[in-house]
N, C-alpha and C positions, 0 to 999 in steps of 0.2 A: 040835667037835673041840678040847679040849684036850690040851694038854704042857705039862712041864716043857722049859724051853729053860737051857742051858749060854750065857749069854751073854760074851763073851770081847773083849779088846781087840785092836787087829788085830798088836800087839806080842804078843801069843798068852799075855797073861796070862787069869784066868778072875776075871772079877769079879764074878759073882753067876751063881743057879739063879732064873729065874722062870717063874712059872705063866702061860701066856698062853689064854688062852678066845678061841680064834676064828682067821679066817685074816687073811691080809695080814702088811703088813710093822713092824717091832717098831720104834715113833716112837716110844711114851711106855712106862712101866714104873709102874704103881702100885706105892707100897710094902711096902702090907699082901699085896701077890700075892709079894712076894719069898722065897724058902722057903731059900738058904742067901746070905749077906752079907759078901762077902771083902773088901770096901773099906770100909764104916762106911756105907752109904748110910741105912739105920734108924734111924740118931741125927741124920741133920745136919739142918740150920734151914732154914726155906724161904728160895729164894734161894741159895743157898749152889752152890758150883759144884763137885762131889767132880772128884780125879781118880785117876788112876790110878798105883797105887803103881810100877809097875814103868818105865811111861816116861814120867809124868807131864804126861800131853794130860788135854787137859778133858774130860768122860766129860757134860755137858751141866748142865743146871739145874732143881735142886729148887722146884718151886711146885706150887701148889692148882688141881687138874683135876678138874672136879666134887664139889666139895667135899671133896677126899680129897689127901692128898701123893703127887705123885707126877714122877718124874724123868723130864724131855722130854731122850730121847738129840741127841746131835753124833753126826749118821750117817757122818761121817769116821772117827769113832774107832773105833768096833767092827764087828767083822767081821758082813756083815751077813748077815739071819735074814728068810725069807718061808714062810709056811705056806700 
């Protein structure tokens, strides 16, 4: 069971489309799965903590999850998402 999922901050901005393969709840976001990029998440450095343009919460922390970059959400921030 994949979809694209609309993931959104709970301030009802929309900050990225990503593809998610499988069920359960959306913890991490690889960022080669990400398919449209409203915040800059594609460019920034590992480490690096993106936030959110519209009310400026932490959106969580860029590092290497299985050998791959990928963004471990702050499950405060976004509204949440179970498949």
């Amino acid at each position: 069971m994949a979809r694209i999922l609309d993931v959104q901050c709970k301030c009802g901005y929309l900050l990225f489309r990503y593809y998610k393969a499988g069920k359960g709840r959306l913890i991490k976001c690889m960022i080669d799965r990400l398919t449209d990029d409203f915040v800059g998440i594609k460019g920034a450095a590992t480490h690096s903590r993106p936030l959110c343009p519209s009310c400026k919460k932490e959106l969580g922390i860029v590092m290497m999850i299985h050998g791959k970059p990928a963004l471990k959400l702050n499950q405060g921030t976004i509204t949440p998402i179970r498949l």
